[in-house]
DSSP file (Angstrom, degrees, kcal/mol; ACC not computed):
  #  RESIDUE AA STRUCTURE BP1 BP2  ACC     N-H-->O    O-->H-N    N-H-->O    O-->H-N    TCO  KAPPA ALPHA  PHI   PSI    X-CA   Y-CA   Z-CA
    1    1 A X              0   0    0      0, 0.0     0, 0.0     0, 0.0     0, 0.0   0.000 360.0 360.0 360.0 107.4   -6.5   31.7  -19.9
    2    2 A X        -     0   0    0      1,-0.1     2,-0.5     0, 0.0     0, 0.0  -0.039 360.0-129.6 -36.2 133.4   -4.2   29.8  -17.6
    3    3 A X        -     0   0    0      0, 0.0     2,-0.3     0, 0.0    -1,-0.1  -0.782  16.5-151.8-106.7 146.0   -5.9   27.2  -15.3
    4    4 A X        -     0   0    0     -2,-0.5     2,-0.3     2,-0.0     0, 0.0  -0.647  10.2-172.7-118.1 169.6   -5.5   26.8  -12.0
    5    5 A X        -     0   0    0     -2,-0.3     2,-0.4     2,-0.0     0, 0.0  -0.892   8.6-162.2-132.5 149.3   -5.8   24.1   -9.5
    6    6 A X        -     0   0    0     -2,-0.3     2,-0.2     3,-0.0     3,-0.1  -0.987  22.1-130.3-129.5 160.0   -5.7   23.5   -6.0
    7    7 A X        -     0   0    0     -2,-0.4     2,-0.2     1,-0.1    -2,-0.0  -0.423  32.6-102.4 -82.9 168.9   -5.2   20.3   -4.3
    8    8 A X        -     0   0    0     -2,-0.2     2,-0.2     1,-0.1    -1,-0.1  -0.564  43.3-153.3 -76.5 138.6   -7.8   19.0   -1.3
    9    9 A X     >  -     0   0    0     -2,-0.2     4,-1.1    -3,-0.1     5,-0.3  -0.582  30.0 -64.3-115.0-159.1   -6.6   19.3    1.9
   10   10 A X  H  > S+     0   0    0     -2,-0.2     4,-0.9     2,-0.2    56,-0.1   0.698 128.3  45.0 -51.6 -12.5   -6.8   17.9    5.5
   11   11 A X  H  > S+     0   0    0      2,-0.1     4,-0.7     3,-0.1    -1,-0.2   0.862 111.1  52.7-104.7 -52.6  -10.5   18.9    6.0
   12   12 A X  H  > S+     0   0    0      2,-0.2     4,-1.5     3,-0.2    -2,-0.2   0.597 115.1  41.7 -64.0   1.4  -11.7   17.6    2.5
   13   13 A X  H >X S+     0   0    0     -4,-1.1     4,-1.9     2,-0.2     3,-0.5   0.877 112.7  51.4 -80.6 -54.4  -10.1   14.0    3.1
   14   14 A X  H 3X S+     0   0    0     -4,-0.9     4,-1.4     1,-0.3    -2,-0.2   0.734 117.7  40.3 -50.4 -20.7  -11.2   14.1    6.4
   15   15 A X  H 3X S+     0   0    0     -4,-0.7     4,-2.6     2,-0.2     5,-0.5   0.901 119.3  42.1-100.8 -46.3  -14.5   14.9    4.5
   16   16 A X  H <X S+     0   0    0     -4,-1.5     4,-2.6    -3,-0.5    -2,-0.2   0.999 116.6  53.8 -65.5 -55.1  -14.0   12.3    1.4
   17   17 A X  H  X S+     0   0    0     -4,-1.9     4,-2.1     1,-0.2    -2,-0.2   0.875 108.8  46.2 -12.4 -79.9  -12.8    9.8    4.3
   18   18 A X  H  X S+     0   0    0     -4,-1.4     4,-1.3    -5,-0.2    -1,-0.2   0.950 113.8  49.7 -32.9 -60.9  -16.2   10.3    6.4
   19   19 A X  H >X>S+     0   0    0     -4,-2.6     3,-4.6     1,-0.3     4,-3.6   0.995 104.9  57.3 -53.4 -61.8  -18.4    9.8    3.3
   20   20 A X  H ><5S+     0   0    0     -4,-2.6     3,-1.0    -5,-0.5    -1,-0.3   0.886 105.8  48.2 -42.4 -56.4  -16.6    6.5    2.1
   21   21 A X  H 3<5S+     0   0    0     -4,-2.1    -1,-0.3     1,-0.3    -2,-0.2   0.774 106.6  56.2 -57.3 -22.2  -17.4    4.7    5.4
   22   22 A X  H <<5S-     0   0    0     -3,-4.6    -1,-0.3    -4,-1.3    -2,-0.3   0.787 119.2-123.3 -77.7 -31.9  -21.2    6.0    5.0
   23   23 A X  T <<5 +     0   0    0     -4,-3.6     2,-0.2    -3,-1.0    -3,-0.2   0.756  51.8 173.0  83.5  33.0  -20.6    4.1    1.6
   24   24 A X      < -     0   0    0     -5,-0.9     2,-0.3    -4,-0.1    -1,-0.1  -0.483  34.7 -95.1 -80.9 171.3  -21.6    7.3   -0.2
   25   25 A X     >  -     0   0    0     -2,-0.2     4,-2.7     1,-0.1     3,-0.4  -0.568  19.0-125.7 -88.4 132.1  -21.3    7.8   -3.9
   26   26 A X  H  > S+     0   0    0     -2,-0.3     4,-2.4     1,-0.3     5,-0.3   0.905 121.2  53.3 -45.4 -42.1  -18.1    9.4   -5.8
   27   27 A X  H  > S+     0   0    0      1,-0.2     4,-2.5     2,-0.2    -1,-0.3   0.914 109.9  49.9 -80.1 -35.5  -20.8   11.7   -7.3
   28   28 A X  H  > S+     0   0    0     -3,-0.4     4,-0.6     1,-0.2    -1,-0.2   0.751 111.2  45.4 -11.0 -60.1  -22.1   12.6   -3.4
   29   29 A X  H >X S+     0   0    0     -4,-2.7     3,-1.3     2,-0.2     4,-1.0   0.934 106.1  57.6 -89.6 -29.2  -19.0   13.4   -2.1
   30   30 A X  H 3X>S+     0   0    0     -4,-2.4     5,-3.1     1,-0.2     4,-0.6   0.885 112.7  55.8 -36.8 -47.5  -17.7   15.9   -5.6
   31   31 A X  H 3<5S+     0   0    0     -4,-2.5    -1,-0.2    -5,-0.3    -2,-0.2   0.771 108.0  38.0 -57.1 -29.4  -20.9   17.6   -4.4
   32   32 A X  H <<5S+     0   0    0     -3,-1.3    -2,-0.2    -4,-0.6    -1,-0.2   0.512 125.5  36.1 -99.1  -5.4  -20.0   18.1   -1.1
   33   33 A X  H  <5S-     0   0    0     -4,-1.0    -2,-0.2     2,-0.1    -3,-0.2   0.343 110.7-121.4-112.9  -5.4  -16.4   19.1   -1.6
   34   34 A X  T  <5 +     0   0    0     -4,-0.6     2,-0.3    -5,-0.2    -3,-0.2   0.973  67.3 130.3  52.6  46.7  -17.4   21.0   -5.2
   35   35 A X      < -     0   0    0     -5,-3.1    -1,-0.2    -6,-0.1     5,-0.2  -0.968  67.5 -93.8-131.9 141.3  -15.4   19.2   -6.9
   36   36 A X     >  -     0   0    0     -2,-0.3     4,-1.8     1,-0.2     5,-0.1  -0.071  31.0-143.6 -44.5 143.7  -15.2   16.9  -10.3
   37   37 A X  T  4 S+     0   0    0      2,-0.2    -1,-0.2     1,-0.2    -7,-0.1   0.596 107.8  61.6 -96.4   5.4  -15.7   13.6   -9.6
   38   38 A X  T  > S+     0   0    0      2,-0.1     4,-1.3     3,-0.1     5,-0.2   0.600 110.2  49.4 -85.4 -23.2  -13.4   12.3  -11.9
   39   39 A X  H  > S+     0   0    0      1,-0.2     4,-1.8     2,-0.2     3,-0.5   0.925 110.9  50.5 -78.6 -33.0  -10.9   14.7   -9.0
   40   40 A X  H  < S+     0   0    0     -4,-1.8    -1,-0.2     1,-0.2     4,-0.2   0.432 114.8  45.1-100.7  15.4  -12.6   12.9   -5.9
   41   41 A X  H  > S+     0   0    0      2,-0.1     4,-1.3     3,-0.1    -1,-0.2   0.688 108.3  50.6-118.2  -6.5  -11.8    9.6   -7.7
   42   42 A X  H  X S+     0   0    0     -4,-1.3     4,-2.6    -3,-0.5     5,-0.3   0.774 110.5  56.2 -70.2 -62.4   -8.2   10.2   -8.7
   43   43 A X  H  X S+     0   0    0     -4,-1.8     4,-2.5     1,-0.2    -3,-0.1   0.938 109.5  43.7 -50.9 -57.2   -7.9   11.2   -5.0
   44   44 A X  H  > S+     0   0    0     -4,-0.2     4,-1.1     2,-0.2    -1,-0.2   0.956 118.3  44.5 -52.7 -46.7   -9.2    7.9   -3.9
   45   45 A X  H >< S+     0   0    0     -4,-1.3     3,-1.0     1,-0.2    -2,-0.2   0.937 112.3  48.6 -33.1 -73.6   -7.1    5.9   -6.3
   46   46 A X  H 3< S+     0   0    0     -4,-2.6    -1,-0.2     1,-0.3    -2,-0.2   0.740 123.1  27.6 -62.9 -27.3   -4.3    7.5   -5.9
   47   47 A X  H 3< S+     0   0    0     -4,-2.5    14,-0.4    -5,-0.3     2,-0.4   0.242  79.2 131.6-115.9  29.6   -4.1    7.5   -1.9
   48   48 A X    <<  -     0   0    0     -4,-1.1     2,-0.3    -3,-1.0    12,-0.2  -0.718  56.9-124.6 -60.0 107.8   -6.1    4.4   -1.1
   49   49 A X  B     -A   59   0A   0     10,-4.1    10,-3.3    -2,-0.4     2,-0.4  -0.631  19.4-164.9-101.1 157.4   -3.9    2.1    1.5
   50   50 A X        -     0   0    0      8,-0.3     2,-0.4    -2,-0.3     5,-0.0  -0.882   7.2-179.6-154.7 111.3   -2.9   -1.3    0.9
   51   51 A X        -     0   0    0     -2,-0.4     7,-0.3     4,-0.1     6,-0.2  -0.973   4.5-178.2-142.4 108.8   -1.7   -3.2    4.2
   52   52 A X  S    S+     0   0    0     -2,-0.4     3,-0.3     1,-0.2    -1,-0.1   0.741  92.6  47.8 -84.6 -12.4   -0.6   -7.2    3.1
   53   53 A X  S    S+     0   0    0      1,-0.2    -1,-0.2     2,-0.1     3,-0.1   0.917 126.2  23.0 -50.2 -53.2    0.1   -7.5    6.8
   54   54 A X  S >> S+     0   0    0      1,-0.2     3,-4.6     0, 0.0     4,-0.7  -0.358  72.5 173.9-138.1  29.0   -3.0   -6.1    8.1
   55   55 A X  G >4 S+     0   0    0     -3,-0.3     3,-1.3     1,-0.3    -1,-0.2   0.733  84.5  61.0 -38.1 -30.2   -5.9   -6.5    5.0
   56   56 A X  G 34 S+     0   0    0      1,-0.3    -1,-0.3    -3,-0.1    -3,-0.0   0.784  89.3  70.7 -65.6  -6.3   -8.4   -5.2    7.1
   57   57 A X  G <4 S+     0   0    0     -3,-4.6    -1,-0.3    -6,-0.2    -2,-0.2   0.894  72.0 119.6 -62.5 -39.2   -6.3   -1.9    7.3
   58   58 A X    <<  +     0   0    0     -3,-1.3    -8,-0.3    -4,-0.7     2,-0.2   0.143  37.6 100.6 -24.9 112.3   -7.4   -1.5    3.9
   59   59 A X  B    S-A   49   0A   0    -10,-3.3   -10,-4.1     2,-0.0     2,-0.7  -0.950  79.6 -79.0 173.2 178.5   -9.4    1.8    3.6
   60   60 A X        -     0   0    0    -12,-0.2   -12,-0.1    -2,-0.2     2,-0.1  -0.917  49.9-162.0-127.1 100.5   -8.9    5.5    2.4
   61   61 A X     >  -     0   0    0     -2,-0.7     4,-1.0   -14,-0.4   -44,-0.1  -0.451  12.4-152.8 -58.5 139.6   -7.0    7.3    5.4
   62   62 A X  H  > S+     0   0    0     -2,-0.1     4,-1.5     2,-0.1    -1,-0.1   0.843  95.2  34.0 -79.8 -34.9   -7.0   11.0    5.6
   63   63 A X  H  > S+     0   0    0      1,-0.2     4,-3.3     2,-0.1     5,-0.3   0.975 116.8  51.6 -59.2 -55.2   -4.0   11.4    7.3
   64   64 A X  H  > S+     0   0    0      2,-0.2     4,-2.2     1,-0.2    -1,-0.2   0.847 113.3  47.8 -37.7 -47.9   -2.5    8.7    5.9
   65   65 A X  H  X S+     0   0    0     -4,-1.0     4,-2.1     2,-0.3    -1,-0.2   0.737 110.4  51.8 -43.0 -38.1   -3.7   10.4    2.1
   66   66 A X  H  X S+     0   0    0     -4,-1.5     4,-0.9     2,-0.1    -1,-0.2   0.955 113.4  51.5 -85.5 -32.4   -2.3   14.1    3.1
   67   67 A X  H >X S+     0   0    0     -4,-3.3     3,-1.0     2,-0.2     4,-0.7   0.962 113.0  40.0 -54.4 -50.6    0.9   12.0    3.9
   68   68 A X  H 3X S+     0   0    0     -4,-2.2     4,-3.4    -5,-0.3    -1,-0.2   0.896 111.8  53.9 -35.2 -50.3    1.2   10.4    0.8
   69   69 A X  H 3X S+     0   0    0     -4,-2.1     4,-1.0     1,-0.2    -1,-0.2   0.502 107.2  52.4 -92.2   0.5    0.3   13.1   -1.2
   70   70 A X  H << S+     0   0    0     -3,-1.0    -1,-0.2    -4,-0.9    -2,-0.2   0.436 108.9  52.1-106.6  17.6    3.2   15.4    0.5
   71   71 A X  H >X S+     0   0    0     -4,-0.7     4,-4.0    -5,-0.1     3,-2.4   0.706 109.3  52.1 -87.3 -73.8    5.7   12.7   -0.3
   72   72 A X  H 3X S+     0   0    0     -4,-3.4     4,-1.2    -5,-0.3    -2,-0.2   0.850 105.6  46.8 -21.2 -74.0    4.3   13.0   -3.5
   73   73 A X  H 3< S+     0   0    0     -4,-1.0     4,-0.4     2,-0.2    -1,-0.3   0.734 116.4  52.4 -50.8 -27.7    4.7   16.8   -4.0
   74   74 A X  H <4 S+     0   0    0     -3,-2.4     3,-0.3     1,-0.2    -1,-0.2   0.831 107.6  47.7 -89.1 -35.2    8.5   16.3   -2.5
   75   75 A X  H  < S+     0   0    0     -4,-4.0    -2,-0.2     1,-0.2    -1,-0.2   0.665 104.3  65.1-100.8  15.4    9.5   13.6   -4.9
   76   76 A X     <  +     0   0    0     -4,-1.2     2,-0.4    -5,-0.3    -1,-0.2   0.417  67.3 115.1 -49.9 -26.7    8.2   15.6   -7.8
   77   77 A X    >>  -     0   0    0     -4,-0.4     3,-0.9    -3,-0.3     4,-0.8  -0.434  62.7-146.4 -51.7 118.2   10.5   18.2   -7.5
   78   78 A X  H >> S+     0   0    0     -2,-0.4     4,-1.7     1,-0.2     3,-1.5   0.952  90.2  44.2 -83.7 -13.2   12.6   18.1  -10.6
   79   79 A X  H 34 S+     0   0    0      1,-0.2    54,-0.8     2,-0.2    -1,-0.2   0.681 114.7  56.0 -78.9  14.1   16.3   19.2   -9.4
   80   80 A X  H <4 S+     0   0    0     -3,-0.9    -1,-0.2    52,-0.1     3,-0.2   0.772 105.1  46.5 -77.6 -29.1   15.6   17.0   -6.6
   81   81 A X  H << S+     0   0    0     -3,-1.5     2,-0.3    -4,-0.8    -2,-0.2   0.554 122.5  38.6-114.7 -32.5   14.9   14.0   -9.0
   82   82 A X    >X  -     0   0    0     -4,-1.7     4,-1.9     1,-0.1     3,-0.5  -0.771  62.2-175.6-144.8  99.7   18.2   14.8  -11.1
   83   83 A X  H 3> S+     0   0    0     -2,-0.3     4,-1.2     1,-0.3    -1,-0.1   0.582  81.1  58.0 -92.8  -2.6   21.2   16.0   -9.0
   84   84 A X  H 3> S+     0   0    0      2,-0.1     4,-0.6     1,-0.1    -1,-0.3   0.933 101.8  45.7 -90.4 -14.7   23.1   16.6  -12.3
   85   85 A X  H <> S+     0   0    0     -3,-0.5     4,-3.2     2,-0.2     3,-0.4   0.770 111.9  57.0 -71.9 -28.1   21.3   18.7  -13.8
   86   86 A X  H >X S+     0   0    0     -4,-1.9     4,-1.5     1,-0.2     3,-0.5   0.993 106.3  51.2 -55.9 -49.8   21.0   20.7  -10.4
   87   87 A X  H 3X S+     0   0    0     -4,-1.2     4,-1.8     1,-0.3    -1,-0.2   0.581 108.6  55.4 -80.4  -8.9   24.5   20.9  -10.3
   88   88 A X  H 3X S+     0   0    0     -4,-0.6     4,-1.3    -3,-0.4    -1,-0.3   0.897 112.0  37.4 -50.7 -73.9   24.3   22.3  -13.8
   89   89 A X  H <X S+     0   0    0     -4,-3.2     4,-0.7    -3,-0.5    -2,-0.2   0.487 113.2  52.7 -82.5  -7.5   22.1   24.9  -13.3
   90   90 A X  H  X S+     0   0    0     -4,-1.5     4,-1.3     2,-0.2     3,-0.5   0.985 116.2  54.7 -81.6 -75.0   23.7   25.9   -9.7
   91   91 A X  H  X S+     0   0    0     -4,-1.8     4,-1.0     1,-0.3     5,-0.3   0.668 110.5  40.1  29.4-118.6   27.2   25.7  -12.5
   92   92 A X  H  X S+     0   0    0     -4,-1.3     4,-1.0     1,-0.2     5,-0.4   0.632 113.8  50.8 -34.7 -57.1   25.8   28.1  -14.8
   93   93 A X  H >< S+     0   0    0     -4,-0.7     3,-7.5    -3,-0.5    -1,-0.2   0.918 120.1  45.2 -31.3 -75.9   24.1   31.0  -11.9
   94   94 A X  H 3< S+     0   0    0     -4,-1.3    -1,-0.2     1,-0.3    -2,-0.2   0.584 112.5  42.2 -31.0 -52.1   27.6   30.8  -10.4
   95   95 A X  H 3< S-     0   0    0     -4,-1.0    -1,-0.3    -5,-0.1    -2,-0.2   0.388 113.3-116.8 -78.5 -14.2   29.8   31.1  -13.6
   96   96 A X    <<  +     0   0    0     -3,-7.5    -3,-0.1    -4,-1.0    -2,-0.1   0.189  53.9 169.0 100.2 -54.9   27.2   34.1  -15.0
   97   97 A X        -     0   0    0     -5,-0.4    -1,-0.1     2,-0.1     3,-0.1   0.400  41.7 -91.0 -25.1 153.1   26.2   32.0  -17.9
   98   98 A X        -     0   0    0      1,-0.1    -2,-0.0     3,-0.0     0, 0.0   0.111  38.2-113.9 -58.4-171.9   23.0   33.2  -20.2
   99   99 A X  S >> S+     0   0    0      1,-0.1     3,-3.3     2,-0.1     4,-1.9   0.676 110.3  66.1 -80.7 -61.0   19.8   31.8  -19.0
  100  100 A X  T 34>S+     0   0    0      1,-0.2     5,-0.7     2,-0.2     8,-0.2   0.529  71.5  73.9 -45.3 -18.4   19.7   30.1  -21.9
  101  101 A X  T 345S+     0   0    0      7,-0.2    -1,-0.2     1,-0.1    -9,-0.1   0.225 119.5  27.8 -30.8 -18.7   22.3   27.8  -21.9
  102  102 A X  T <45S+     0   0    0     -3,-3.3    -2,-0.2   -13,-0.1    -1,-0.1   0.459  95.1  80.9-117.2 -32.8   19.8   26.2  -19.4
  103  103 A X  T  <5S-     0   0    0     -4,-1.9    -3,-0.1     1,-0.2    -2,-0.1   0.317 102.8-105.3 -88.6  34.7   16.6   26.9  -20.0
  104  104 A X  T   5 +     0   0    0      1,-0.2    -1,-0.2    -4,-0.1    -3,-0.1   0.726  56.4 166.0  70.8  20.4   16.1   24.4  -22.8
  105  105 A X    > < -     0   0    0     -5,-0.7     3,-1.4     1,-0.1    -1,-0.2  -0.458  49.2-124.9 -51.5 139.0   16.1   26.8  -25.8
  106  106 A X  T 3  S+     0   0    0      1,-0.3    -1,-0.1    -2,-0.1    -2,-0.0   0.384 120.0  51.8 -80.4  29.4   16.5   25.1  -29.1
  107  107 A X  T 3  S+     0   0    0     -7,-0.2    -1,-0.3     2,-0.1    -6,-0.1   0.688  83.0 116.7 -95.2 -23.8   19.5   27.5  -29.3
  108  108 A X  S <  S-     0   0    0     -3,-1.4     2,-0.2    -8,-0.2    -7,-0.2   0.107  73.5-113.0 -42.1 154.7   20.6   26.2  -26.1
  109  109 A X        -     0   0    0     -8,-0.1     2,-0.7     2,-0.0    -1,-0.1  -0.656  27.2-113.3 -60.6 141.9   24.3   24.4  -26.5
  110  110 A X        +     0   0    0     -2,-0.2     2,-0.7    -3,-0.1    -9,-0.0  -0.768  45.4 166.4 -73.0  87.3   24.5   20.8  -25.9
  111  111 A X        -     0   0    0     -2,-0.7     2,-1.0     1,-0.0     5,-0.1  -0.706  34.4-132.4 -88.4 130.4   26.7   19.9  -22.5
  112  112 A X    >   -     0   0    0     -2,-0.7     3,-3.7     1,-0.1     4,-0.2  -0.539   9.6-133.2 -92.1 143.6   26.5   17.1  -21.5
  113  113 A X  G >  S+     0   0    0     -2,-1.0     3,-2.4     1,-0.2    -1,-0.1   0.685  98.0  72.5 -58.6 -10.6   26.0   17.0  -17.7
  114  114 A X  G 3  S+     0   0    0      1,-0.2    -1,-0.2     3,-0.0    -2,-0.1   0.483  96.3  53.7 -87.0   8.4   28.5   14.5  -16.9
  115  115 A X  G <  S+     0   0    0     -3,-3.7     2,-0.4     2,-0.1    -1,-0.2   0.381  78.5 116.0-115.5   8.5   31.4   17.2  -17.6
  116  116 A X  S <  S-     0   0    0     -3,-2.4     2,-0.3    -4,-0.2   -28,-0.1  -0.624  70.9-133.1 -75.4 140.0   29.6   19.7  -15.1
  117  117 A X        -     0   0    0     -2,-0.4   -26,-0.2     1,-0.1    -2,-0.1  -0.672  12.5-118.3 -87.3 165.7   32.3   19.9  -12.5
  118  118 A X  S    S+     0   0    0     -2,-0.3     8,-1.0     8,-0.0     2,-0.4   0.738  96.9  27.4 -49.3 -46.5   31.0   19.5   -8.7
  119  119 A X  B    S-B  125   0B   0      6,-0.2     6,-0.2     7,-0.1     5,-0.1  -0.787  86.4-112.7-143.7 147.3   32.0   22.9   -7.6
  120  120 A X    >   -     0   0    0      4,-0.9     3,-1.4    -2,-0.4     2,-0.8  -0.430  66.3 -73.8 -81.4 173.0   32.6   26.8   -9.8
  121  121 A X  T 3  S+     0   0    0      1,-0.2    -1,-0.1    -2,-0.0     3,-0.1  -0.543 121.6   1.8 -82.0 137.6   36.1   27.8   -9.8
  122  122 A X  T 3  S+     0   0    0     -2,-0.8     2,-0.4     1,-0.2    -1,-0.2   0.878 110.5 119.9  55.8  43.4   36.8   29.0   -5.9
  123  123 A X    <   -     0   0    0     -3,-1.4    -1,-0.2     1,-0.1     3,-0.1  -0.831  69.1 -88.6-129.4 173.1   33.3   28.2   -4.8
  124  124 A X        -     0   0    0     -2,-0.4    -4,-0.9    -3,-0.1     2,-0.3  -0.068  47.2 -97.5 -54.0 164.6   31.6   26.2   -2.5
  125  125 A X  B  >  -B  119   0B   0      1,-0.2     4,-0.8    -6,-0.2     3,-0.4  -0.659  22.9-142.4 -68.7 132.5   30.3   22.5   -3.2
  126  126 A X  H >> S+     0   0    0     -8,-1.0     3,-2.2    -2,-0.3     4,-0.7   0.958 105.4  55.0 -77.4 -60.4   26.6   22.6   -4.3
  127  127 A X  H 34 S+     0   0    0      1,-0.3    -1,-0.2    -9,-0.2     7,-0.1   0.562 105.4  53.7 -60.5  -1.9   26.2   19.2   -2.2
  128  128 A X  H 34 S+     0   0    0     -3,-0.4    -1,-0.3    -2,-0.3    -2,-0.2   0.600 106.2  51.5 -83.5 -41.8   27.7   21.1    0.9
  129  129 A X  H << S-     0   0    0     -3,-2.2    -2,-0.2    -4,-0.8    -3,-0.1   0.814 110.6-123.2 -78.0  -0.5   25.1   23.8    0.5
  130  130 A X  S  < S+     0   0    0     -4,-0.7    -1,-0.1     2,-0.2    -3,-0.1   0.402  78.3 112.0  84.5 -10.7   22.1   21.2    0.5
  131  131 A X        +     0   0    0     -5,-0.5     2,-0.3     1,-0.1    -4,-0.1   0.925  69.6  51.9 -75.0 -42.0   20.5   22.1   -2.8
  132  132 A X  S    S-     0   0    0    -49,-0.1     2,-0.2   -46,-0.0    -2,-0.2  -0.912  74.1-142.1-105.2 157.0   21.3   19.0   -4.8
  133  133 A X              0   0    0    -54,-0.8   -50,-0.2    -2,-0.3   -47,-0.1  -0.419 360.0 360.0-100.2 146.0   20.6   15.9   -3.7
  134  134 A X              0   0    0     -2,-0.2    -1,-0.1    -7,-0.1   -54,-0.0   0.690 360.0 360.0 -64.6 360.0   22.9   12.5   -4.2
């Protein structure tokens, strides 16, 4: 059975946020959001701000945390994260090519990405259409 996840959103930071300044307990606030507490400490970790300017800034934001964590979500993407391999797999759609040739079968051919060209023959630029990134 697949498992599913959802992330917290603005109302449960707002809600882990609240607690933490009462100085409640990780297992306290997992209770009140229904959640693992190993998830409502992960959460803290991970979006817990750090100001060397400002230490007393120091704290778990909520806005700041739902900003973090959709920076996060953005620089996760992976043809975002590797603009040859985008141009690879934009390559291959264009040209027709199998799925496989891409999708990482161990039949798949080995190219190496630095001989996809930029553009199909008589087609647009993928960096002109916005899909991969420099």
């Amino acid at each position: 059975m697949p498992r599913s996840f959802r992330q917290l959103n603005m109302n449960e930071r707002r809600i882990v946020a609240q607690m933490l300044q009462a100085k409640a307990r990780l297992a306290q606030i997992a209770t009140v959001l229904g959640r693992s507490r190993s998830t409502v400490h992960r959460e803290i970790k991970r979006n817990w701000w750090h100001d060397t300017e400002v230490p007393q800034a120091d704290g778990y934001w909520h806005v700041t945390a739902q900003s973090l964590c959709e920076q996060r979500r953005r620089s996760y993407r992976k043809l975002h994260q590797h603009p040859k391999l985008c141009r690879h797999i934009l390559f291959s759609i264009a040209t027709n090519a199998k799925p496989s040739l891409f999708s990482g079968g161990w039949n798949a051919p080995k190219v190496p990405l630095c001989c996809v060209p930029l553009e199909p023959a008589g087609g647009k630029k993928f960096e002109e259409q916005n899909v991969c990134r420099q």
